[in-house]
N, C-alpha and C positions, 0 to 999 in steps of 0.2 A: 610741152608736147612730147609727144612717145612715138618710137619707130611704127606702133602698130597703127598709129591715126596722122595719116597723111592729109596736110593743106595747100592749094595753092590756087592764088586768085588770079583769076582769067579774065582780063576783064570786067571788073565788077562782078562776077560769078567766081564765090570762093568752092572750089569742091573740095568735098571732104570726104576721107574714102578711109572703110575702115578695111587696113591691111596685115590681117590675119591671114592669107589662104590657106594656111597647114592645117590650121586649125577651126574651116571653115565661117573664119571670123568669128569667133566666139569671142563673148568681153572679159576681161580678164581685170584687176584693178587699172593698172595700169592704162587701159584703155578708156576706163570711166572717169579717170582724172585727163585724158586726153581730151574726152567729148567735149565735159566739162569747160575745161579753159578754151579750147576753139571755137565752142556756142558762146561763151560769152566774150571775147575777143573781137568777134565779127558782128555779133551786137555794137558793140562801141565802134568798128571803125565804119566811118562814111565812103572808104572807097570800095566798099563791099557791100552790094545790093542787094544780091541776093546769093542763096545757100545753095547747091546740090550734094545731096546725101548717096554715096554709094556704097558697096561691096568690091572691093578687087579679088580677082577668080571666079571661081564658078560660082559660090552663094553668095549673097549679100551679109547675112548673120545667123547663126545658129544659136545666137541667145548669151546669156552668160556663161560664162565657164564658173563650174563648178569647183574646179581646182583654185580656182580666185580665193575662194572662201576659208583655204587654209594657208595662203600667203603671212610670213611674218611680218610682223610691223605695219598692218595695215588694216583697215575698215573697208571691208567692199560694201558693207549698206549702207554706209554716209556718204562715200563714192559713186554708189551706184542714183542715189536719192537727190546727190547736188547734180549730176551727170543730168536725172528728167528733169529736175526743174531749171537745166541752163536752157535745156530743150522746149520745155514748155514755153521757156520767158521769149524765146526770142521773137521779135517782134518782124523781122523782114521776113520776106518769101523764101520758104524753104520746100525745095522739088528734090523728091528723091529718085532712086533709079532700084531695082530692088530684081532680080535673080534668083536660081536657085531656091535655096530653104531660106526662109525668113521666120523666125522659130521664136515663142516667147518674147523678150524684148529685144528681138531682133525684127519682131513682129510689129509690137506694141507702140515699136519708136517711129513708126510708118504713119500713123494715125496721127501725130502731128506732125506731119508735113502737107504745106498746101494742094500739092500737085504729086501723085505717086504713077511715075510710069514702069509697068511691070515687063521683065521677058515672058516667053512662053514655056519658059522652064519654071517658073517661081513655084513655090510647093509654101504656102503660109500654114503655120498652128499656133494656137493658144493652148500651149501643155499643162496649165496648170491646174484643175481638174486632176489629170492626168497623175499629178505628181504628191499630189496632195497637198496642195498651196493655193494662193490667192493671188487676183491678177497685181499689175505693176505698171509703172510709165503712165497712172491716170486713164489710162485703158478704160476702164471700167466702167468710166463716164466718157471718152473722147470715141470711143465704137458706137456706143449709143448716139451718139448726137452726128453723127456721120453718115450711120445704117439703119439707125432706128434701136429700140429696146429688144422688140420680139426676133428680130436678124443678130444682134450679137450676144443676146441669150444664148443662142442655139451654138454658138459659136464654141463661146464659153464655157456651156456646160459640156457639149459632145465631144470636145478637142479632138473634132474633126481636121485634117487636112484638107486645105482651100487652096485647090490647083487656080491657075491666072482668070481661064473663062470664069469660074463661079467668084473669083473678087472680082471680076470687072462687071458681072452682072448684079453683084452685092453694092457695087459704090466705092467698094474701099481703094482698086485703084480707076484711073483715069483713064489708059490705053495699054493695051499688051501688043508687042514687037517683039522679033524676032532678036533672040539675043544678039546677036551680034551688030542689029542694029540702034541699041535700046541707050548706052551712053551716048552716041551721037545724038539721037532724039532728044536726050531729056536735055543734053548739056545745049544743043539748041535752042530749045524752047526756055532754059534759064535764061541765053543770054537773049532773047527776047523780049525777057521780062526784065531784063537788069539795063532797057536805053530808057528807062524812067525814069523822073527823080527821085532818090532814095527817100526823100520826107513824104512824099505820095504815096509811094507802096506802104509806107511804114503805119500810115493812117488808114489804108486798108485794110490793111492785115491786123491793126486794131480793130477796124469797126467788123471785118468777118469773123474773128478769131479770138482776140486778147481779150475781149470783154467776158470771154468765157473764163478767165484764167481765174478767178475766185474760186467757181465749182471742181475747176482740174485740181485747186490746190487741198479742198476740202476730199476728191477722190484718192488723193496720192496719198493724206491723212490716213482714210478710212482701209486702206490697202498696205498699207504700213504697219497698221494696229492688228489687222487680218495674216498678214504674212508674219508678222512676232508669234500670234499664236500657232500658224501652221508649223512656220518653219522648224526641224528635229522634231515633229509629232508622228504619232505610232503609223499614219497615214504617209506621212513624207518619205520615214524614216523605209515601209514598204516600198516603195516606191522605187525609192532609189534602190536597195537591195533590190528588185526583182530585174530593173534596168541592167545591174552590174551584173546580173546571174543568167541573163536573158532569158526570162519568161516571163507569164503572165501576173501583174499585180494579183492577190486574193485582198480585198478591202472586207470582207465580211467578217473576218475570225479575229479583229482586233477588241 
């Protein structure tokens, strides 16, 4: 466990709350080896029924931190890669709570959870388009099968930002409230779902969800193989220079 990824069960409701605020929750290694062990920790134990996912501060995640990737002694894409597939695997109900910017795979890791209740501040994007990269967290198949192909096209290709109204009209979340009432709502409604017994929800959330997990493991593949070729390309490599320079990408003159 790591200071930035906080756990504690409530009842049969483990929340997990990732606590970056300085840094508007961004993931750092550290963080992805956090996810990691507490997704699969709460898989194995029976007095935990079920999961809520939050942000402490104003956002929920601003995505990965890019300073992660010059850390010594460490792999943030074998970190970052075991981190979705703890997420993917897990097999009980997991409600998230989401705020603020939800950016990238701070986006991405929404779409696997059962039940996403949003504030009326949340600001979602899918940057990568944007950045010159490929999507991540199995995205690329778990938007589709959530909102459709032709609705997370548009998503994906425009790296448009999707204030609360237009994901609650898209499907992606469930209800939007008023920040400051949005962790009581959700942690609510977990522990609603957590006076079941955990071998019930667990055979739910197989027969809604788990059966999908072949095709999430074949998308996580193909977005793997896709982000090797992106990633440090003449396009990424733009990208990021015109972010640190603040102006506009030119993608034409490469």
């Amino acid at each position: 466990m790591t200071q930035y990824i906080h756990s504690e069960n409530m009842d049969g409701v483990l929340v997990i709350s990732f606590n970056r605020p300085q840094k508007k929750n961004a993931i750092n290694s550290a963080m992805w080896a956090g996810i990691r062990d507490v997704f699969r920790a709460a898989a194995e134990d029976d007095t935990i029924v079920c999961a809520l996912l939050c942000g402490n501060g104003e956002h929920f995640c601003a995505g990965a931190d890019l300073a992660s990737f010059g850390e010594p002694d460490t792999d943030p894409q074998a970190l970052f890669n075991a981190a979705a597939l703890a997420v993917a695997e897990f097999d009980k109900p997991l409600v998230a709570a989401a705020q603020g910017v939800a950016v990238g795979g701070g986006a991405t890791v929404l779409f696997h959870a059962d039940i996403v209740y949003a504030a009326d501040t949340l600001r979602l994007r899918l940057p990568f388009a944007s950045l010159g990269l490929a999507p991540e967290w199995g995205s690329s198949y778990m938007l589709q099968a959530n909102i459709g192909a032709q609705k997370a096209a548009e998503l994906f290709y425009t790296a448009e930002w999707v204030d609360a109204d237009k994901a609650l009209a898209l499907g992606i979340i469930a209800a939007v409230l008023p920040e400051q009432e949005l962790r009581g709502h959700a942690l609510a409604r977990a522990r609603e779902i957590a006076r079941w017994p955990v071998n019930s929800l667990r055979e739910i959330k197989r027969s809604l969800r788990m059966h999908h997990l072949p095709a999430i493991k074949a998308a996580m593949a193909a977005e793997q193989q896709a982000m090797a070729r992106q990633a440090g390309s003449a396009e990424n490599i733009e990208a990021i220079t015109a972010f640190m320079e603040k102006r506009a990408p030119d993608f034409r003159n490469l």
